[in-house]
C-alpha positions, 0 to 999 in steps of 0.5 A, a space after each residue: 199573810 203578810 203582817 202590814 195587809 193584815 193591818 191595812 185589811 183592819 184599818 179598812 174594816 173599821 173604817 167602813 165600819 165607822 161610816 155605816 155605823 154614822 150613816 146608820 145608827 138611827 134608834 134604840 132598840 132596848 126598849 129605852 129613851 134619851 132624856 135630854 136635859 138643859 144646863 139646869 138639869 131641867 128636862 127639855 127633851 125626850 126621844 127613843 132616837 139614838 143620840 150622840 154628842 151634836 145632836 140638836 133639837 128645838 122645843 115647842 117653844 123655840 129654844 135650840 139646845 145641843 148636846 154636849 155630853 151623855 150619861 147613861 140615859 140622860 143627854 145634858 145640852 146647852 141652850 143656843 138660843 130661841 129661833 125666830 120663826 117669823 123669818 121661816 113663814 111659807 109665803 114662797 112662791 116657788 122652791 127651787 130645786 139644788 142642781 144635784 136634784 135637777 142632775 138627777 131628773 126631778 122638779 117640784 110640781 107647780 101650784 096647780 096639781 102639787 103631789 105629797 108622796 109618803 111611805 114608811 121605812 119601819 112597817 111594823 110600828 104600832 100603837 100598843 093601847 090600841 093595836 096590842 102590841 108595838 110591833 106587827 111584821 109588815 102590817 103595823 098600825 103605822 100604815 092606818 095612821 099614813 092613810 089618815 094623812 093622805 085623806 088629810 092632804 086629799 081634803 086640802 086639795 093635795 093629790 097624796 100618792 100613798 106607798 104601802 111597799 114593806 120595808 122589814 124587818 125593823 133595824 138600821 138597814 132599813 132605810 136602805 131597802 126603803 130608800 128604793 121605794 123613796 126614790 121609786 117615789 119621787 121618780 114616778 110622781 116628781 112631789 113637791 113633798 116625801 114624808 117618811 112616817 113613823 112613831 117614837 118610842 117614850 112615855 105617852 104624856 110626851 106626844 098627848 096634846 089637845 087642840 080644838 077640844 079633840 084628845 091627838 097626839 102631836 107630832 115631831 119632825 126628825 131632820 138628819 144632818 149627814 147629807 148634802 141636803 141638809 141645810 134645805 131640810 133643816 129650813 123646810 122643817 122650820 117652815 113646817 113648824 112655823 106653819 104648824 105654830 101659827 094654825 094649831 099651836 102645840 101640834 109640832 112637839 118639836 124637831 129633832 136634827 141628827 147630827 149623823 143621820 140622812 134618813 134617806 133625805 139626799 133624795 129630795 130637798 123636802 123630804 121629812 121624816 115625821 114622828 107620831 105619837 108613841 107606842 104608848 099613845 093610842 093610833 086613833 090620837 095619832 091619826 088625829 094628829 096627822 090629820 090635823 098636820 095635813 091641814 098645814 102641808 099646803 101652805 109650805 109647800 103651795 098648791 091645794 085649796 081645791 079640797 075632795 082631790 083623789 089620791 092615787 092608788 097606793 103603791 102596791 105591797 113588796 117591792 115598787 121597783 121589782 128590783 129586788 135588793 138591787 140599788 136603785 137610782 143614781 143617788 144611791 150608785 154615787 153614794 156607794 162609789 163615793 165611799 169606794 173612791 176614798 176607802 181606795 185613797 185611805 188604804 191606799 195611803 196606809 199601804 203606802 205608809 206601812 211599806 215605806 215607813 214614813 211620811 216622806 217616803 210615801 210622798 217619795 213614791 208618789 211623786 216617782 209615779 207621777 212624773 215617771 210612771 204616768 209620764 212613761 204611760 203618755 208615751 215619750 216627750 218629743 224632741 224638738 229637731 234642729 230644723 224645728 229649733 230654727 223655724 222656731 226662731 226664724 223672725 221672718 216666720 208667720 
């Protein structure tokens, strides 16, 4: 094979080996967590999510730090100021919707009959103190505590839609077979709300809070910075907190901004993936938790406040779309086209620069197809005939 596509074929290989490696790179699965620490070395944060230099994360109290460099297990971030939360209240009396989501077919329901979707990408997750382990395949206790949230939202005159489609086995692609039961989702039911629920992986003194005299474990909100939604999720987040700050204090752990994750987010402008407890929490607190945090849903995104409502039967078990492993929806589709679009332009570009061996060349032959070759493919430039040439200016001519 020849020396220069053999070099184009590696380039091209750790190219998209790079952008999956971004899209996808969401958690730790040694067993290990991040300690992140601010200019003092004084711990600030903790998260069993992969970090890298640009993550961000705010504090139960509102500091914003980011992350500057990594060491082993520590991440050392500098403090970016304290976020006022005030300015995130959720007195909107209508969301609207970004024009790739209106392209793509959905509305956020009005404040009569507001729908919460919610499902989970990582099925097995579980609570050890309580479930014996950390992980059962397809049927892990995360599935109790996203049915204590749907109950919580029914209360609050929220109508849940509750999917236990399985998205196993637990690793990075993950998120890409859940993200048909997402779109399925949001398709089928247009919810003012998707929450992706899942559990963190740190020590339980991180997630263990007490609020109104009960023992929960709190929660965290996980915004991934990757897609185009993301200043939208990034606000919805913040209003969440700031709702969550002003009804129970110290629910909201915090939240988490992945500079490289999506989380399948693209999807829907209030999409959020929610963390609660730990493993090393028990389910029961984490269930509180989440029933706690159903109580702030309905003042940031409108509707409820007519409690006892009914939520619709889960979405059963497998495969929502009966697809299979096919791709569903056009986000996903564009997606894919997009990233096919520039790695033909990338090796495109490098093949052009292997063969010529230089810049000015590759630029040479471009320019030679584009005005020979693409002018030869539109077919010969007419000549004006001498008659035409005088009609033309022919001043008595209208």
């Amino acid at each position: 094979m020849n020396k220069r596509v053999v070099i184009i074929l590696v380039l091209t290989a750790l190219l998209v080996g790079g952008i999956v490696s971004l899209a996808h790179a969401h958690e730790r699965n040694d067993g290990g967590y991040f300690t992140i620490v601010d200019e003092q070395n004084n711990p600030v944060y903790y998260t069993g999510r992969k970090v890298q230099v640009g993550d961000e994360c705010l504090t139960e109290k509102n500091v914003r730090y980011q992350i500057v460099r990594i060491e082993g297990d520590i991440a050392y971030a500098k403090n970016i100021g304290t976020v006022d939360l005030k300015k995130y209240s959720a007195n909107e009396p209508y969301y609207r919707m970004p024009l790739v989501s209106r392209i793509f077919g959905y509305r956020l329901a009005e404040a009569q009959g507001t729908k919460v979707a919610i499902y989970h990408t990582h099925t097995d997750e579980s609570y050890v103190p309580t479930d014996g382990t950390e992980s059962i395949k397809g049927n892990g206790g995360i599935f109790k505590v996203g049915s204590a949230f749907a109950q919580g939202l029914q209360k609050n005159g929220i109508e849940a839609v509750f999917s236990e489609a399985k998205h196993d086995p637990h690793d990075d692609m993950a998120y890409e077979r859940s993200r048909r039961t997402a779109l399925d989702l949001i398709k089928k039911n247009q919810p003012a709300a998707i929450f992706d629920i899942h559990r963190d992986a740190v020590p339980p003194k991180v997630y263990s809070g007490t609020i109104n005299g009960q023992q929960i474990s709190k929660v965290q909100l996980v915004v991934g910075k990757y897609g185009p939604t993301a200043k939208q999720i990034e606000d919805f987040a913040l209003k969440i907190k700031s709702a969550s700050d002003s009804k129970y204090p110290g629910l909201v752990k915090g939240i988490f901004f992945a500079k490289g994750g999506d989380y399948n987010q693209d999807l829907h402008p209030r999409s959020m993936l929610l963390e609660v407890g730990a493993h090393t929490n028990d389910r029961t607190s984490a269930e509180k938790g989440v029933a706690l945090f159903a109580d702030v849903i309905p003042s940031v995104i409108g509707g409820g406040g007519k409690p006892g409502g009914t939520a619709a039967a889960p979405t059963p078990a497998g495969d929502p779309t009966g697809l299979g492993n096919k791709q569903t929806g056009a986000s996903g589709a564009t997606k894919s086209i997009g990233w096919i679009i520039g790695l033909l332009v990338v090796g495109g570009g490098a093949f052009l620069f292997l063969s010529t061996g230089s810049l000015k060349e590759a630029g040479a032959k471009i320019k030679q197809f584009t005005t020979r070759e693409f002018a030869s493919f539109l077919g010969p430039k007419q000549k004006k005939s001498e008659n035409d040439k005088d009609e033309s200016n022919d001043p008595n001519k209208t």
